[in-house]
N, C-alpha and C positions, 0 to 999 in steps of 0.2 A: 698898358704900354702902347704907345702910339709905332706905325709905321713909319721908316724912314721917305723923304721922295724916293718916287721912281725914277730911275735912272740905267739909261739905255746900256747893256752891258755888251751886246752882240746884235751883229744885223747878218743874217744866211742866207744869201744868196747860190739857188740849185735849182728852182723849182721854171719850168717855161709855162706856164698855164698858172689862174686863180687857185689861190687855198684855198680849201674848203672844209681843211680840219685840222686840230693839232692834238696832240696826246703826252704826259709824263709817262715815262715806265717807273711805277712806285716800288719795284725791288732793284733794281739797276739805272748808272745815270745813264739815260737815254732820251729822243725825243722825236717822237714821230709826226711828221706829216703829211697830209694827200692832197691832191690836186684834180681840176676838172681834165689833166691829159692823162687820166689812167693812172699816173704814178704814184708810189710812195718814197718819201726820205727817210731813212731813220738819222739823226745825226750825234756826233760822237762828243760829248763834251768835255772830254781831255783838250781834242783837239777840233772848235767849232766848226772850223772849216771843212770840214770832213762829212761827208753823208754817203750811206751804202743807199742803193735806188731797186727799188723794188718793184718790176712790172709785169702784167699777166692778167689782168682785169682788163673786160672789154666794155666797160662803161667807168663812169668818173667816182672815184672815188667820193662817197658821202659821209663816212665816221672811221673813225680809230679807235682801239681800247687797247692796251696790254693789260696781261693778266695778274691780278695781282700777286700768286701765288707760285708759279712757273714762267720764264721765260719766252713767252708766246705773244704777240700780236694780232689783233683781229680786226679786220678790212671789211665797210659793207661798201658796196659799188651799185651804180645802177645797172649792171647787168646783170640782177636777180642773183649773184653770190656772194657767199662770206667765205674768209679767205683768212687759215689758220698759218700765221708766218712767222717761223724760225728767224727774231733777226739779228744775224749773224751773219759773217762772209761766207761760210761754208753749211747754213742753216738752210733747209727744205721749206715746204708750203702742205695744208692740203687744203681741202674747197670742197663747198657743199652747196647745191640749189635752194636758195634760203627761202624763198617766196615767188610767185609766180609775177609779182612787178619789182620796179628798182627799192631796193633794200637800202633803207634813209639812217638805219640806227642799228650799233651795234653793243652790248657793252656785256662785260664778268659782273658775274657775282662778288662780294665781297671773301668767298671761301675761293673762288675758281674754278667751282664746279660745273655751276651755268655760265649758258648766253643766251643775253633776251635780245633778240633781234624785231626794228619794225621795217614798214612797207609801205610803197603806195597801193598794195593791194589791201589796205585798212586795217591788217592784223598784226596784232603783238605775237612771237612766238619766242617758246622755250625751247633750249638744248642742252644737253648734257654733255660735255667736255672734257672730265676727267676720264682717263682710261678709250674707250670706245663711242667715239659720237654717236647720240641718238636723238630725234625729236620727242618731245614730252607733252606740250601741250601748247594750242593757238586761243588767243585770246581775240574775242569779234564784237565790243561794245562801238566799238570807232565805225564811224558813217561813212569817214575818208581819208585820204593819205595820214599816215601816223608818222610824225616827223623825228619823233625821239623817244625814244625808253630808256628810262634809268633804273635799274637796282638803289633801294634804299640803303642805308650804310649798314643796317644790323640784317640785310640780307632777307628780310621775310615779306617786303613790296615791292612792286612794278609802278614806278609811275609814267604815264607814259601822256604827250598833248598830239593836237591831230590837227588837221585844216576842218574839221568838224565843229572848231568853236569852243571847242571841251578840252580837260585834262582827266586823267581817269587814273586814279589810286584801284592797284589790283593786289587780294592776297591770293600769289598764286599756286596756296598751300592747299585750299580750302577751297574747289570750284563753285561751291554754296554757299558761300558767305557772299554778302553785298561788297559790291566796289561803290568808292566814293567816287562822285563824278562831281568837278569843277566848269559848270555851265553858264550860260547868261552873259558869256564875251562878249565884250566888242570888235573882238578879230580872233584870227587864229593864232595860239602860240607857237613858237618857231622853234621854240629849246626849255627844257625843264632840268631844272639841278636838286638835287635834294643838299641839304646843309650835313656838315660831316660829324657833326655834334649834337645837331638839333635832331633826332631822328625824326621826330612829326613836324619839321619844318621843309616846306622847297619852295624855288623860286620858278616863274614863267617867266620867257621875252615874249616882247609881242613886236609886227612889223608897227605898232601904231608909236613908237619909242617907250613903253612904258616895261617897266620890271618891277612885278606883281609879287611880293610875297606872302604865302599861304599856311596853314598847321591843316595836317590832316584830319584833325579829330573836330574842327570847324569848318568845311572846306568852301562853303560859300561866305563866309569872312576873311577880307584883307588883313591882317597882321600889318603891311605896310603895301605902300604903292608911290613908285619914283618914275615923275614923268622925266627922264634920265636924257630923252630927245625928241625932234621933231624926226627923224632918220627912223629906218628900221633895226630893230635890234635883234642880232642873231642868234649869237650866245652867250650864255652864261658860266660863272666858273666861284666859288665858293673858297675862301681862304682857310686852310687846316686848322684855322682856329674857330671859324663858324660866323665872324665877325665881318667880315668884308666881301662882297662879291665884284667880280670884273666881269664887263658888260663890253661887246663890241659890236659897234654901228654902221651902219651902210653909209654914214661919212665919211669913215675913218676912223673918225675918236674909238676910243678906249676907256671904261670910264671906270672909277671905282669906289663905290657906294659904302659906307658905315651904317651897318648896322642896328649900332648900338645909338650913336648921335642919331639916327634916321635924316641920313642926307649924306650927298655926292662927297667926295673930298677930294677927287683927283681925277683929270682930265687928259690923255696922253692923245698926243694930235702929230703921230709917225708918218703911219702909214696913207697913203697915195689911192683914193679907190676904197672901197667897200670893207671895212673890217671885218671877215667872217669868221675869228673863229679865237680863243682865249683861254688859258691853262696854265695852274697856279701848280709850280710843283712840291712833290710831296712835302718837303720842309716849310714850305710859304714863303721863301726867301727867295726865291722866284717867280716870275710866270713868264709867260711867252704871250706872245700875238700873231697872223697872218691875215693874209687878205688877200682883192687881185692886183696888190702890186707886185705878188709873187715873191715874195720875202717874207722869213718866220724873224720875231725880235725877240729878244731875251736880255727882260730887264729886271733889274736887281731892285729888293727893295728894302734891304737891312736885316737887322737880326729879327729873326722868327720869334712870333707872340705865342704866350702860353694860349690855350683854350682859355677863354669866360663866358661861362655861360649864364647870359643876362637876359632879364625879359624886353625882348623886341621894341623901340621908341618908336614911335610913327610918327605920321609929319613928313614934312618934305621941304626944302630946302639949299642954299648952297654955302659951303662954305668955300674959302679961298680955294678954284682949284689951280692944280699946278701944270703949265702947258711943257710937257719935256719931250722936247725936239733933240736935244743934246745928239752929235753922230762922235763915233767909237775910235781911235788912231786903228791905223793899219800895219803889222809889221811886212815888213821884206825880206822873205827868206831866200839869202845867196846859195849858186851850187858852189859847193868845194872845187878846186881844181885838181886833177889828178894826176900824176907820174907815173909811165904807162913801164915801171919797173915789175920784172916779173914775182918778186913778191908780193907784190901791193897786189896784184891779180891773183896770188896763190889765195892770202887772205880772204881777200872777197870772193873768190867762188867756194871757198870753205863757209864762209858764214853766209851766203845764200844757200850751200847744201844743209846746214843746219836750220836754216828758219824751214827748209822746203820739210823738213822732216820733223820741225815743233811744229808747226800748221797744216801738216798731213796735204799740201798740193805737192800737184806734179810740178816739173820743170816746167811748163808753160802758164803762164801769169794769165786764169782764166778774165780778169776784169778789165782788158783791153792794154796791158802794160807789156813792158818790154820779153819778148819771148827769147827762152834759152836757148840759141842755136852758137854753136860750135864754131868759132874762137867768138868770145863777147870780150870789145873793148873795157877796160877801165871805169870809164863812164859807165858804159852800157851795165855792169856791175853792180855800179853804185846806183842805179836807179833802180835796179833788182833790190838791191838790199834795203832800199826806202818804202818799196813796195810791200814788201813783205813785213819792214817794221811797221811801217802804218796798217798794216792788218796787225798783226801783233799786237798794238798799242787799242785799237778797236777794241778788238774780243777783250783785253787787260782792263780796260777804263770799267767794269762793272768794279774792280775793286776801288774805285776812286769815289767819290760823290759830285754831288751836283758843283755845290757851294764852295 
């Protein structure tokens, strides 16, 4: 069953600096992402407009992961930390010295028990996450900066690529057993994905335009290779069914490769500047995009395909692709006008002492909103109670989905 076009569903605009990553939260809809001024967004897909901002890193933000098993978030920044974050309006953080240079990759296991984190200090490392953090073990095959490490999907590999020219398949079960290494590049890969089906399958980007696909148990065999651009390409993103990957370019484009046909089928030419960064959420009936036009996109692409898992076509090719600029309407949400009768005033400080006491804050609005002081006009009320329902309606949106 073929994919429907993509088609632009949302444009989010919050971020003042370049993306430089996005993330799905696969038990809750949510959608994370960082930027080179320190920050993080998480945004609320009840209501897209909405993003909690998450700052405390003293370098730029370089990856995101949530976990797949608890509701936690994980940040690597070039300020040599990882950065464990409750995201919530009233969720905490904590943080640990991950590497002794800027920390480029962060990502869960598929159980959530690890995190493999890499570096520009060349090494892959393990942590243990459940219950009491602890380091486990550093992995030092890599010559130089390691750009990304991934957990394979059945959890028992590391693959991780480096500016070394290499990708390196790690079992990090067995410190004696050989890793596979993927040598003899033509460049360095910038991002590695493993496929969510294929377990001995993953893909490389490279800055040369090309997306290389691999099987571990050949690893100096192409399976397939799509000269996808002349642009660099940064990364990569694998559709739930194992069939499709999305590719984003230092043009702009967006690209999205078949698999199965072995060839491009769809071109999205949005964004403004540098595409850095592409995530296909857990259903497949989405993915997103950002870049440095400083905007995340979230476009729709029909009903979710089952898994098929078919032996790899190679070749390369184009078929018809599809250029979707399409932009979104905008609604206009009016204030109510209010009658400054003293009922209308009884009611709403009753239902702002009721939200203050379902969401456990005090009477002062910590996120920059109107503070409780003694007499609050009408209005001033009414934007108390907007406040507090759109926190409400955040922390709620976990019972909703994406779709």
């Amino acid at each position: 069953m073929n994919l429907s076009d993509p088609a632009v569903e949302r444009q989010l605009q919050g971020h003042k600096s370049k993306i430089t990553c996005i993330t799905f939260n696969p038990r809750y809809p949510a959608i994370a992402s960082g930027d080179l001024g320190n920050n993080i967004l998480v945004w609320n897909p009840k209501k897209w407009g909405n993003s909690l901002k998450f700052e405390g890193h003293k370098g730029c933000i370089n990856d995101l992961n949530f976990s797949p098993t608890v509701n936690l978030l994980a940040s690597a920044s070039s300020d040599r930390m990882v950065r464990l974050w409750v995201p919530t309006y009233s969720g905490g953080f904590s943080e640990f010295m991950a590497h002794s240079s800027g920390v480029r990759s962060v990502h869960f296991s598929p159980d959530g028990e690890l995190l493999a984190t890499a570096s520009e200090d060349k090494l892959v490392k393990l942590w243990q996450t459940d219950g009491k953090r602890r380091f486990i073990s550093s992995m030092s095959h890599h010559t130089n900066w390691v750009r990304c490490a991934r957990f394979s999907p059945n959890g028992l590999l590391i693959g991780s690529c480096s500016d070394d020219n290499s990708a390196i398949i790690w079992d990090f079960r067995d410190e004696k057993k050989s890793v596979e290494v993927v040598q003899g590049m033509d460049s360095a890969p910038h991002h590695l994905a493993f496929s969510p089906v294929r377990e001995t399958t993953f893909a490389l980007a490279y800055p040369t335009g090309h997306v290389r696909v691999f099987d571990i148990r050949m690893p100096q065999e192409l399976l397939q290779s799509y000269k996808a651009h002349d642009k660099a390409v940064h990364q990569l993103s694998f559709h739930p069914s194992g069939n499709y990957i999305l590719s984003a370019h230092d043009d702009g484009q967006i690209k999205m490769l078949d698999l199965l046909e072995g060839r491009p089928i769809y071109t999205m030419s949005l964004h403004k500047g540098a595409a850095t960064c592409v995530a296909f959420s857990p259903s497949g009936k989405l993915f997103a995009s950002a870049g440095a036009d400083r905007q995340v996109v979230i476009w729709k692409i029909g009903n979710e395909e089952k898994p098929v898992v078919s032996p790899l076509a190679s070749g390369t090719g184009w078929k018809k692709p599809t250029d979707t600029n399409s932009k979104t309407s905008t609604k206009t949400v009016e204030k109510r006008a209010s009658s400054p009768d003293m009922s209308r005033i009884k009611d709403l400080e009753a239902r702002v002492k009721k939200l203050e006491l379902l969401l456990q804050v005090s009477p002062r609005c910590s996120q920059g909103d109107i503070e409780n002081v003694n007499p609050l006009s009408p209005g001033d009320l009414e934007n108390r109670v907007a406040c507090l329902e759109e926190r409400l309606s955040f922390d709620d949106s976990i019972e909703a989905g994406y779709d």
